[in-house]
Every structure is written in structure tokens, then in C-alpha cells.
PDB file of N, CA, C and O in Angstrom:
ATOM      1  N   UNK A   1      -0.752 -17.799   0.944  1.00  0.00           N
ATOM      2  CA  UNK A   1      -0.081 -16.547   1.191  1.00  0.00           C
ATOM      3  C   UNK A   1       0.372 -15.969  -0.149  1.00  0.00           C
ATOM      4  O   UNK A   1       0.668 -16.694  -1.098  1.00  0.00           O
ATOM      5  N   UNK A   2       0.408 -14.859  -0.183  1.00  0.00           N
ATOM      6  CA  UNK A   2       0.749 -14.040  -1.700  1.00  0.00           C
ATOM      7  C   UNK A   2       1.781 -12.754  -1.239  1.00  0.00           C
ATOM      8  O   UNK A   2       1.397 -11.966  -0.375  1.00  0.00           O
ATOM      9  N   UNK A   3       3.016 -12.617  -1.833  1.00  0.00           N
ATOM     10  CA  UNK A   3       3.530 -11.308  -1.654  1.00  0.00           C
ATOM     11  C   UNK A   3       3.296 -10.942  -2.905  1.00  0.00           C
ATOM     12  O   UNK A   3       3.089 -11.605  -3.922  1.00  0.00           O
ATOM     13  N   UNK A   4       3.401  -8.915  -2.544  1.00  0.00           N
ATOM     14  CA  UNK A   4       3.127  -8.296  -3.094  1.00  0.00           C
ATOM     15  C   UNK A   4       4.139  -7.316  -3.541  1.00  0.00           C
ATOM     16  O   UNK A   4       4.590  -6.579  -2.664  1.00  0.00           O
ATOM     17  N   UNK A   5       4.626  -7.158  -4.885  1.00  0.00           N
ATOM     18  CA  UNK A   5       6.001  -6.447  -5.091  1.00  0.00           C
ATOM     19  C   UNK A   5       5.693  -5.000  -5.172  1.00  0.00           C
ATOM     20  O   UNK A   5       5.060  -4.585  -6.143  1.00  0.00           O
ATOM     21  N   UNK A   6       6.126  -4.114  -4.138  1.00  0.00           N
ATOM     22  CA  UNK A   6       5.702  -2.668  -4.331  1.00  0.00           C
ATOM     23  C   UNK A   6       6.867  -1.897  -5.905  1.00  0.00           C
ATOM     24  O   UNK A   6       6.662  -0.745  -6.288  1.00  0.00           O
ATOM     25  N   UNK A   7       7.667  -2.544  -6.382  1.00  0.00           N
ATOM     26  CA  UNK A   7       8.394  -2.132  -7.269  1.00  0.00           C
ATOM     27  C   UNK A   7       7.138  -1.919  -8.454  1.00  0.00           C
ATOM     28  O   UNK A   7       6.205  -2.683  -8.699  1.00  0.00           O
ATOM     29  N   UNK A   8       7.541  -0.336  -9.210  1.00  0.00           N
ATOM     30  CA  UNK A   8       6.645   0.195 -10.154  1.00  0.00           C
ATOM     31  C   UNK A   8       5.428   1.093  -9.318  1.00  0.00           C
ATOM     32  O   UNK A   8       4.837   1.906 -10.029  1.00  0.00           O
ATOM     33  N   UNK A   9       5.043   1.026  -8.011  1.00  0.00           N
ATOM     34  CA  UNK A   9       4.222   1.728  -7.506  1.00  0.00           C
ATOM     35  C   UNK A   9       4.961   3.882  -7.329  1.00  0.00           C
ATOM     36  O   UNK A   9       5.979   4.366  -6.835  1.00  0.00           O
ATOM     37  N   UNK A  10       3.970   4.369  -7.905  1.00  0.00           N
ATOM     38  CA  UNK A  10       4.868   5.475  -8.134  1.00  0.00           C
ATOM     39  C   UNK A  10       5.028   6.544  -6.677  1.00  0.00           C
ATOM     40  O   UNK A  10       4.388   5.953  -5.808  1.00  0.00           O
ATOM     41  N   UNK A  11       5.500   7.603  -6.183  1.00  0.00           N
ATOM     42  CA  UNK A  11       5.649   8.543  -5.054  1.00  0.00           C
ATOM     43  C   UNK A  11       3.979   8.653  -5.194  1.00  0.00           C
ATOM     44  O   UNK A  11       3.206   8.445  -6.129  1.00  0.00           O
ATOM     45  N   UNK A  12       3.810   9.077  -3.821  1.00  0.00           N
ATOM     46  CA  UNK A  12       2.071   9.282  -3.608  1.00  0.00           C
ATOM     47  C   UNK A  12       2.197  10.741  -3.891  1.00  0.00           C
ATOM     48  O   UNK A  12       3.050  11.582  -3.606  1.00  0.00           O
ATOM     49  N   UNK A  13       0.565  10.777  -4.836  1.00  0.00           N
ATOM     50  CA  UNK A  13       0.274  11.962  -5.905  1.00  0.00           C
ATOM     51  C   UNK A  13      -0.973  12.263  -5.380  1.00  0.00           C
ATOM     52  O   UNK A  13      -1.774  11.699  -6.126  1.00  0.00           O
ATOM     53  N   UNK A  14      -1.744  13.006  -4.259  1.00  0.00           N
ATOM     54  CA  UNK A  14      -3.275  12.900  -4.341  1.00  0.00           C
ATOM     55  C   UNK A  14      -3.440  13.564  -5.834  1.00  0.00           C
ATOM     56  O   UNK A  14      -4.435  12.999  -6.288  1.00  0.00           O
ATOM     57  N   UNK A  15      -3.044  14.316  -6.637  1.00  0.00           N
ATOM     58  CA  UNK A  15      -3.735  14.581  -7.934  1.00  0.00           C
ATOM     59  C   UNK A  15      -3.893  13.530  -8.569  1.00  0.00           C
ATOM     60  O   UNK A  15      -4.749  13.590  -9.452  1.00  0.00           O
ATOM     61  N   UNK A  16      -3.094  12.076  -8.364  1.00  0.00           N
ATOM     62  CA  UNK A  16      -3.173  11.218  -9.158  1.00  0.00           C
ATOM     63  C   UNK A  16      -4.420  10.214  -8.447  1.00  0.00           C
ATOM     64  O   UNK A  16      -4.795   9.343  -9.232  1.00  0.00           O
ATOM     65  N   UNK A  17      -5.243  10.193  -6.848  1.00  0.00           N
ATOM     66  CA  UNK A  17      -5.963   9.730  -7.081  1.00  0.00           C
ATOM     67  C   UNK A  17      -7.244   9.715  -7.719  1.00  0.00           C
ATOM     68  O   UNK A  17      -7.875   8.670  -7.556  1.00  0.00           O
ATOM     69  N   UNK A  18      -7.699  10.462  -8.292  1.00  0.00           N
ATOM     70  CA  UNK A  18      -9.182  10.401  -9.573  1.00  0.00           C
ATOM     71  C   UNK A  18      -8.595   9.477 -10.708  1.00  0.00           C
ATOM     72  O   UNK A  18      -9.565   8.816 -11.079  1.00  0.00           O
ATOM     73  N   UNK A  19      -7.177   8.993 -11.657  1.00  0.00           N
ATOM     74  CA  UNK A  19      -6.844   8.488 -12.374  1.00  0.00           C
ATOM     75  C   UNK A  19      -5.514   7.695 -11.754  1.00  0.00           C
ATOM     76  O   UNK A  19      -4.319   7.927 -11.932  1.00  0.00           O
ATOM     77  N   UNK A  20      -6.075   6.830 -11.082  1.00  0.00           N
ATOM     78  CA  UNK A  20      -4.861   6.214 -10.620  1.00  0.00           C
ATOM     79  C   UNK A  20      -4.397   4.928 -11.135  1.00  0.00           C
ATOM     80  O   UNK A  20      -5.128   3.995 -11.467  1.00  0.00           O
ATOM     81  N   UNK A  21      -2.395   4.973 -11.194  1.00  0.00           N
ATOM     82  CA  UNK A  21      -1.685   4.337 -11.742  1.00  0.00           C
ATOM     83  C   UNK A  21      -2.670   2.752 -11.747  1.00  0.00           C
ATOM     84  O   UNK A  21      -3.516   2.617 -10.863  1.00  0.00           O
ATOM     85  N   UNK A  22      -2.529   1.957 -12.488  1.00  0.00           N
ATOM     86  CA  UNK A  22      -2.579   0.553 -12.536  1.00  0.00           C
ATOM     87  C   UNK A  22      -2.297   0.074 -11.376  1.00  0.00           C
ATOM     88  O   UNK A  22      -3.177  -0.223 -10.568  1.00  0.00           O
ATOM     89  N   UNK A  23      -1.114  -0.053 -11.161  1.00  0.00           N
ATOM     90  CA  UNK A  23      -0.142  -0.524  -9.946  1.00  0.00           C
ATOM     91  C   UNK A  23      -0.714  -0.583  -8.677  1.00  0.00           C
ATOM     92  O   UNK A  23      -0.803  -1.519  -7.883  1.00  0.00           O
ATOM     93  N   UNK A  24      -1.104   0.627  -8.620  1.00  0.00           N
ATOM     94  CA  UNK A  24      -1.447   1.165  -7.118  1.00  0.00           C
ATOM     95  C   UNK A  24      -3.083   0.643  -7.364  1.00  0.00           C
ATOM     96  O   UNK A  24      -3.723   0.579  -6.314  1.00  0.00           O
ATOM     97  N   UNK A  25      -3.516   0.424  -8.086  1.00  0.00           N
ATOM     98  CA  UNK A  25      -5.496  -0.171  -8.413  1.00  0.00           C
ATOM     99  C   UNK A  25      -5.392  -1.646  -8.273  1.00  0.00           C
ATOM    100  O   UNK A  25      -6.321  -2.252  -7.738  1.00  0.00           O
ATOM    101  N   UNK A  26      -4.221  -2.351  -8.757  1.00  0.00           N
ATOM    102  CA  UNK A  26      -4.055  -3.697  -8.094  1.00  0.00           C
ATOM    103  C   UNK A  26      -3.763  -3.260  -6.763  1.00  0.00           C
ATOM    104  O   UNK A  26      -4.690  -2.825  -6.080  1.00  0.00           O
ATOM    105  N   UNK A  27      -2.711  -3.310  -6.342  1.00  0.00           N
ATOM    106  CA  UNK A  27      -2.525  -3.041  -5.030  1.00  0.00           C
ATOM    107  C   UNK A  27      -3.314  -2.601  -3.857  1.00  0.00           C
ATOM    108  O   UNK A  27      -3.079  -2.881  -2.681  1.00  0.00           O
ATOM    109  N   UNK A  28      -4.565  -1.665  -4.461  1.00  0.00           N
ATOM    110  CA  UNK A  28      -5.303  -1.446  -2.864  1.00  0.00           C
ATOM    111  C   UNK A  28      -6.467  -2.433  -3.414  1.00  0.00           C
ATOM    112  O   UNK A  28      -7.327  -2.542  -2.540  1.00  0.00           O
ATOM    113  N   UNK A  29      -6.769  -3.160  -4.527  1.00  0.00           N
ATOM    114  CA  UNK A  29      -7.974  -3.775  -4.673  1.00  0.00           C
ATOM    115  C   UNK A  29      -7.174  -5.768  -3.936  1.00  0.00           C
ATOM    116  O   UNK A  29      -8.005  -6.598  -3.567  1.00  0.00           O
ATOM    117  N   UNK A  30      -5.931  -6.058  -3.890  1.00  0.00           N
ATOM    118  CA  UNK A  30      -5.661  -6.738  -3.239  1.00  0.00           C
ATOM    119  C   UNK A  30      -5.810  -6.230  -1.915  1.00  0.00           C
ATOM    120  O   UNK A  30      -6.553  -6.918  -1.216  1.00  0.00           O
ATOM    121  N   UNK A  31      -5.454  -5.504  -1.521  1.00  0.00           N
ATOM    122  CA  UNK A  31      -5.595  -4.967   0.036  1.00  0.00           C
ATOM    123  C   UNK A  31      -7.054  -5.116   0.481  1.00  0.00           C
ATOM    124  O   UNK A  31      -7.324  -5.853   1.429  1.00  0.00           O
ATOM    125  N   UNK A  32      -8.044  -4.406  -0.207  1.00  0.00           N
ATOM    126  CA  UNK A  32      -9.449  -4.621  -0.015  1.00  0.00           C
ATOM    127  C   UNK A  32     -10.093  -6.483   0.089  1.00  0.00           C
ATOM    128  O   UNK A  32     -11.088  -6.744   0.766  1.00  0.00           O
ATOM    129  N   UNK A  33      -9.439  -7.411  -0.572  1.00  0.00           N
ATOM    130  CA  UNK A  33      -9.800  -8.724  -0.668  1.00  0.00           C
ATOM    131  C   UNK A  33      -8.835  -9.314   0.240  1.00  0.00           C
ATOM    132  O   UNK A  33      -8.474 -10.484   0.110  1.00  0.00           O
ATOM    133  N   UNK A  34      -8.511  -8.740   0.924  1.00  0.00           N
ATOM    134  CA  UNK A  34      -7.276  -9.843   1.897  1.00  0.00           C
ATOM    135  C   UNK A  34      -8.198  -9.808   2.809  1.00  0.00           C
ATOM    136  O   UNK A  34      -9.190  -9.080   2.845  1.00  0.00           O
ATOM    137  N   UNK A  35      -7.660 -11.073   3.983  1.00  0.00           N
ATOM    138  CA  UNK A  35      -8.585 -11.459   5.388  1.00  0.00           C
ATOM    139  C   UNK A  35      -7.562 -11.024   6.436  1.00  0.00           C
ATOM    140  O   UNK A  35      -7.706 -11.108   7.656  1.00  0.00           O
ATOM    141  N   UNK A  36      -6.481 -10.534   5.757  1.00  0.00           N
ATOM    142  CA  UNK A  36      -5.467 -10.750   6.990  1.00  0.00           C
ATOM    143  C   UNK A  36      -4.304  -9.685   6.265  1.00  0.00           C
ATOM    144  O   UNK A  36      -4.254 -10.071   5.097  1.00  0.00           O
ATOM    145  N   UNK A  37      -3.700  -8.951   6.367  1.00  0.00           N
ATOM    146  CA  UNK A  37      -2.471  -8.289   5.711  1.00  0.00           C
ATOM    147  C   UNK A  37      -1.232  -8.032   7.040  1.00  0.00           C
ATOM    148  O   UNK A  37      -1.356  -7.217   7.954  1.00  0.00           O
ATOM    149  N   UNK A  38      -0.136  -8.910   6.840  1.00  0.00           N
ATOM    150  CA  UNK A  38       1.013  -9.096   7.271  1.00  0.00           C
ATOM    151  C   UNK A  38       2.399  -8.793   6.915  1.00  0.00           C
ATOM    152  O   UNK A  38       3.149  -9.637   6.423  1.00  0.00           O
ATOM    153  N   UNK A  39       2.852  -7.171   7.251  1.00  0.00           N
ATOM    154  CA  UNK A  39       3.654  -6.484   7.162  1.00  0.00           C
ATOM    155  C   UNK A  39       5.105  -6.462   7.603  1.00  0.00           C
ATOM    156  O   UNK A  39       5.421  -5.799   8.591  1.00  0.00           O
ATOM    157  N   UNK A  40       6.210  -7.313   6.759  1.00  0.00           N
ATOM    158  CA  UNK A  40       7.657  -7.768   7.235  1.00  0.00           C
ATOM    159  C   UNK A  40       8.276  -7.033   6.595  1.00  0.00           C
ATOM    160  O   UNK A  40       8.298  -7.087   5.365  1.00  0.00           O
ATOM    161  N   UNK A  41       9.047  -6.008   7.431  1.00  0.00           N
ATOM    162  CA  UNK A  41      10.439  -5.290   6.617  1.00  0.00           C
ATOM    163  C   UNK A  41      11.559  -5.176   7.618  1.00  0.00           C
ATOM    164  O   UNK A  41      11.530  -5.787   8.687  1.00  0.00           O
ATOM    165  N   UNK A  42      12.710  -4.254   7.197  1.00  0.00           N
ATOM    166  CA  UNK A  42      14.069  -4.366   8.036  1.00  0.00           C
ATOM    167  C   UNK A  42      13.051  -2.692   8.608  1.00  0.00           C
ATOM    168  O   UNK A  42      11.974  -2.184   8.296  1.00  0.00           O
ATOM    169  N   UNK A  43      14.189  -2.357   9.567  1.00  0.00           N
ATOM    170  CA  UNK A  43      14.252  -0.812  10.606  1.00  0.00           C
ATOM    171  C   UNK A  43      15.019  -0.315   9.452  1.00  0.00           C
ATOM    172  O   UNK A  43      15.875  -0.849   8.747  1.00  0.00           O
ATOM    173  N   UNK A  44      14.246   1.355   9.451  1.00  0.00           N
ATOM    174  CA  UNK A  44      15.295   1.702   8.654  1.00  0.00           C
ATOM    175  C   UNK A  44      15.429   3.493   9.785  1.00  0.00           C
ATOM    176  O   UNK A  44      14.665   4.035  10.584  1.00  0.00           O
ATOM    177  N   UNK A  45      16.569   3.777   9.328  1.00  0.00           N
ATOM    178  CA  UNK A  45      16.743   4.876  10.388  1.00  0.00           C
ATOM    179  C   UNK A  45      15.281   5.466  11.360  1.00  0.00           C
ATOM    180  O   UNK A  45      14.613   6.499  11.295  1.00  0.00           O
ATOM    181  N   UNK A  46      15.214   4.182  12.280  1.00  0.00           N
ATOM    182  CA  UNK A  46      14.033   3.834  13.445  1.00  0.00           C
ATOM    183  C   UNK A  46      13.035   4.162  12.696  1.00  0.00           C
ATOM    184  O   UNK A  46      12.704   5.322  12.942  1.00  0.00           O
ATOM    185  N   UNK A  47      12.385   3.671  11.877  1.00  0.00           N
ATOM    186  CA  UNK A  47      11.263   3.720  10.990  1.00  0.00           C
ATOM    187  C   UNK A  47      11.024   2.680   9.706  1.00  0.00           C
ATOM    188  O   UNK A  47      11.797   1.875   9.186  1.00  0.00           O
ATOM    189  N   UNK A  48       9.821   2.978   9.448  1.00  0.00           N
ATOM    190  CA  UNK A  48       9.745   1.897   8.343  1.00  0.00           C
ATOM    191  C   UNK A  48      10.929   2.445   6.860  1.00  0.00           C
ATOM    192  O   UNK A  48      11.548   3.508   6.863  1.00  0.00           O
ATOM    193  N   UNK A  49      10.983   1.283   5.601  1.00  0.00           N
ATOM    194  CA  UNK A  49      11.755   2.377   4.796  1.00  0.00           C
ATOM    195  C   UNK A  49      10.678   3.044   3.871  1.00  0.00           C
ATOM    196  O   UNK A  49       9.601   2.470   3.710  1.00  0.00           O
ATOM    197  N   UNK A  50      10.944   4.255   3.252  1.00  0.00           N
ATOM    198  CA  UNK A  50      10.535   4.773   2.549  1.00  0.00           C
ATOM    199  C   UNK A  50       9.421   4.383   1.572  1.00  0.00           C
ATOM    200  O   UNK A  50       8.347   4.978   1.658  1.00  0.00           O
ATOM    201  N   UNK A  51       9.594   3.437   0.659  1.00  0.00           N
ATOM    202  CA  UNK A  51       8.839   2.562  -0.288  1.00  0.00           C
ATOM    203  C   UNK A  51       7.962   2.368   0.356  1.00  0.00           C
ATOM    204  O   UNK A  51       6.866   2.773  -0.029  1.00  0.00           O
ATOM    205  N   UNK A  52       8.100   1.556   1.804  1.00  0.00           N
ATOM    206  CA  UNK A  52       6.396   1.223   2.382  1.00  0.00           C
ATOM    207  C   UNK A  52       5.793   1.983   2.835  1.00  0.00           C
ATOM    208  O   UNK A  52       4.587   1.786   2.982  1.00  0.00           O
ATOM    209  N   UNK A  53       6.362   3.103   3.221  1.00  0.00           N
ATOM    210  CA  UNK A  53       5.668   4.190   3.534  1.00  0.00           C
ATOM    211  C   UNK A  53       4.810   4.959   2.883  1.00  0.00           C
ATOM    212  O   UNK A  53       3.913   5.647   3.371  1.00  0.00           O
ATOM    213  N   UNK A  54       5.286   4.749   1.079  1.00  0.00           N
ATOM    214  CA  UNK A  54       4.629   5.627   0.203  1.00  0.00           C
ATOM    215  C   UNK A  54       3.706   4.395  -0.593  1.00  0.00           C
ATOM    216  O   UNK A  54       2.635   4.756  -1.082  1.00  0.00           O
ATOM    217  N   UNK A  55       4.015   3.296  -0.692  1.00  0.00           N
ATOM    218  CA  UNK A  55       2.734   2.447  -0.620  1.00  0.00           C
ATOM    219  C   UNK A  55       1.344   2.832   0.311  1.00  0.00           C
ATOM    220  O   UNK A  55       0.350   3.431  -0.100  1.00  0.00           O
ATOM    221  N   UNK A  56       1.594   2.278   1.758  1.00  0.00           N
ATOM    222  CA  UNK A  56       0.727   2.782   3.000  1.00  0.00           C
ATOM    223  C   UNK A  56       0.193   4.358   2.522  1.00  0.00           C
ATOM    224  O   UNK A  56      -1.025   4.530   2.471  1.00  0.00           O
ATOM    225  N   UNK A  57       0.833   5.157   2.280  1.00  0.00           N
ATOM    226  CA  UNK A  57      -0.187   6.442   1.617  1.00  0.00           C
ATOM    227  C   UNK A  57      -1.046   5.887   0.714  1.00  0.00           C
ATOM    228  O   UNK A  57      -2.241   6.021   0.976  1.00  0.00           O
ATOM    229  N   UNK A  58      -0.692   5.181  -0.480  1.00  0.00           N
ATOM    230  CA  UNK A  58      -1.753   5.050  -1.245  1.00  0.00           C
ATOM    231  C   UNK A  58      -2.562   4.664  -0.825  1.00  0.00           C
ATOM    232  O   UNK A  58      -3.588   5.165  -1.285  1.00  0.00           O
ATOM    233  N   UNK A  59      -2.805   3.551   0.301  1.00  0.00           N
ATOM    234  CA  UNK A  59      -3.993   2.810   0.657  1.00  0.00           C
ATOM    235  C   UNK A  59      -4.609   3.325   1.345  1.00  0.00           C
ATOM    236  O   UNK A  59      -5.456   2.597   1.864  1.00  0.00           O
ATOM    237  N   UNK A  60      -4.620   4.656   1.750  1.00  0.00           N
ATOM    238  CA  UNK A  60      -5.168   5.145   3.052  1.00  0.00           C
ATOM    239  C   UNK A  60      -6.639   5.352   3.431  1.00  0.00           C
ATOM    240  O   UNK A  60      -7.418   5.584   4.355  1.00  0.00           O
ATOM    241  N   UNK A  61      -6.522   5.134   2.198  1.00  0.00           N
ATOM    242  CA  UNK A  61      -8.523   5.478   1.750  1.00  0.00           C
ATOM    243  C   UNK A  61      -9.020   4.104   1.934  1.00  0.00           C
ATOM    244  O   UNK A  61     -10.110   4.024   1.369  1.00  0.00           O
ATOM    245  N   UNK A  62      -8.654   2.880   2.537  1.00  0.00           N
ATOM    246  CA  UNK A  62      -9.316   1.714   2.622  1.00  0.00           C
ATOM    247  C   UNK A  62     -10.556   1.402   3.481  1.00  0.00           C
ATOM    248  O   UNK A  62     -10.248   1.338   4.671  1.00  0.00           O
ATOM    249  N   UNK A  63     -11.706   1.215   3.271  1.00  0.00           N
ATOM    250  CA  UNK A  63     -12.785   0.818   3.433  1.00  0.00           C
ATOM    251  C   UNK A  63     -13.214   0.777   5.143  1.00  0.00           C
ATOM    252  O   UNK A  63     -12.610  -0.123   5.725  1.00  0.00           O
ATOM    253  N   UNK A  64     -13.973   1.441   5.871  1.00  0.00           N
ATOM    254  CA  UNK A  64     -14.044   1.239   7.134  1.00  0.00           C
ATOM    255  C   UNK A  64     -14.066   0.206   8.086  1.00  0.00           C
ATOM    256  O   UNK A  64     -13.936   0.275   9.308  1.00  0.00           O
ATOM    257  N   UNK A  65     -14.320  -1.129   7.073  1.00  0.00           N
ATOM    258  CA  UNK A  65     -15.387  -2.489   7.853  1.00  0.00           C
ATOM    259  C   UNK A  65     -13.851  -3.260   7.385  1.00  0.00           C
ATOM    260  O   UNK A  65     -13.812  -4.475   7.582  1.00  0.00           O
ATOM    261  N   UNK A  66     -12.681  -2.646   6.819  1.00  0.00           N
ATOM    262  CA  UNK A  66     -11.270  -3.228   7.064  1.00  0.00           C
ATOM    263  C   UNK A  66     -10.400  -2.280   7.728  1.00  0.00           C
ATOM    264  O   UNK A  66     -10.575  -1.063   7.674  1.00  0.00           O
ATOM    265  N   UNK A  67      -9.242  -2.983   8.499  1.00  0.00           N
ATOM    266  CA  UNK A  67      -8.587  -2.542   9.123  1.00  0.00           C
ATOM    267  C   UNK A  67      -6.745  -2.844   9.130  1.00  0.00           C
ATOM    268  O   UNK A  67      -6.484  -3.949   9.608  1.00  0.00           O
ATOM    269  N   UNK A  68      -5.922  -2.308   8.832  1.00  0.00           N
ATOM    270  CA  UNK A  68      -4.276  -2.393   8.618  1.00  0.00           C
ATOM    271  C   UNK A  68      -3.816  -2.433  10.201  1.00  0.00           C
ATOM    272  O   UNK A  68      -3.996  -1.665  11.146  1.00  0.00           O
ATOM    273  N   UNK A  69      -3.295  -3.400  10.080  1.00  0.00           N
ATOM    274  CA  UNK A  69      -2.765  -3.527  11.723  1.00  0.00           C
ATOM    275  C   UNK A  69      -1.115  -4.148  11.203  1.00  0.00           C
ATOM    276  O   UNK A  69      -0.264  -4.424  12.049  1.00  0.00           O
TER     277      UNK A  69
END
């Protein structure tokens, strides 16, 4: 198992995807090599909080033959 620290991932920029941050190029190229991705956080005013939310934007473009559950 591996966590993944979203700290340093920046607000989602589509101008920034053609040159995108480092951060966020690890981050969806781990996402792309996982068999399994398992998502634990607190409720935050009845929703996820913020941070994962603007992670989950970045990845949105992930590969058809994977799936975020």
C-alpha cells in the first residue's frame, strides 16, 4: 500500500494542462499504475474537502480501460 501526499499539488488550471506541474505528473502517472485506488477522508460540510476535490480534477483525464470508484 502507498499513500499519496496531495500537499504541493496546485488549484486545477486547464491552461496548465499542456505543461503540467511535476506534482500533479507524479500523481496521475501513480493513478494510471495502481490496480486498485482507495479513497479515506473526514465529511466535510456533506462533501468531500476541498484539496481532494481539486486533486480528482486533475485526474479526470484518466485512461478509459481504468476506472476511480
Amino acid at each position: 500500500m502507498e499513500i499519496f501526499d496531495l500537499d504541493g499539488i496546485p488549484p486545477y488550471n486547464q491552461e496548465l494542462e499542456v505543461v503540467m506541474p511535476e506534482k500533479v505528473k507524479t500523481f496521475k502517472q501513480k493513478i494510471k499504475a495502481a490496480d486498485m485506488i482507495l479513497i479515506v477522508t473526514p465529511e466535510y460540510n456533506y462533501s468531500m474537502p476541498g484539496v481532494l476535490k481539486n486533486a480528482l480534477d486533475w485526474i479526470k483525464a484518466v485512461p478509459a480501460n481504468k476506472s476511480i470508484r
